[in-house]
C-alpha positions as CSV (number, residue, x, y, z in Angstrom):
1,X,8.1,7.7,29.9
2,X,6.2,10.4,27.9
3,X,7.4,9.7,24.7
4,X,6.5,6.2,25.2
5,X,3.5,6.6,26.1
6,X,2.6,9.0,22.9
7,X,4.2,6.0,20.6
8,X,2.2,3.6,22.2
9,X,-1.4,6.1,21.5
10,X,-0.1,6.5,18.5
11,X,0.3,2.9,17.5
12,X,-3.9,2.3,18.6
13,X,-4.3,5.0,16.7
14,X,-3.2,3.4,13.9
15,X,-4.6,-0.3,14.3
16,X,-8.2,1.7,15.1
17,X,-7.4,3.4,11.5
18,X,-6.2,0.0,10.1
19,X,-9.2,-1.7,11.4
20,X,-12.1,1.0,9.4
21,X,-9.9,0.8,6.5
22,X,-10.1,-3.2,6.1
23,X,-13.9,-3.0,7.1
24,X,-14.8,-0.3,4.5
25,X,-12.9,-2.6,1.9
26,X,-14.6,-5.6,3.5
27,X,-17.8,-3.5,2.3
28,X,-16.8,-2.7,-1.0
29,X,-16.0,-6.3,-1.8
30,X,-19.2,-7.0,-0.6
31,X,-21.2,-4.3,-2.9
32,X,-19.1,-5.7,-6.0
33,X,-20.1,-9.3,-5.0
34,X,-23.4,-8.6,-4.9
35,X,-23.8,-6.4,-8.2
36,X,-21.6,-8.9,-10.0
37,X,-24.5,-11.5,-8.8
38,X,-27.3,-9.2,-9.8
39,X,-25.6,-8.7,-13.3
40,X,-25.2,-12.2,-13.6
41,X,-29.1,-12.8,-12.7
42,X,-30.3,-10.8,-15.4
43,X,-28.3,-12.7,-17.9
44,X,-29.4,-15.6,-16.9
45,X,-33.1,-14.0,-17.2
46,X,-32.2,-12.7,-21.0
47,X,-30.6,-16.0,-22.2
């Protein structure tokens, strides 16, 4: 019953890991979307 209960901590452990790794990528998507709108902003300012 132990063991199973460790695997299963373990296991939302993981998912709760899972979870701040996609929203930190989530975030990084979002600061490269945004800089590659900036960058295209200015060129459209030079031009």
């Amino acid at each position: 019953m132990l063991t199973l209960l460790f695997i299963f901590r373990l296991k939302c452990n993981e998912r709760v890991l899972h979870n701040e790794e996609i929203r930190v990528l989530r975030k990084q998507v979002k600061i490269n979307d945004d800089y590659r709108k900036e960058i295209a902003r200015q060129q459209a300012e030079i031009h």
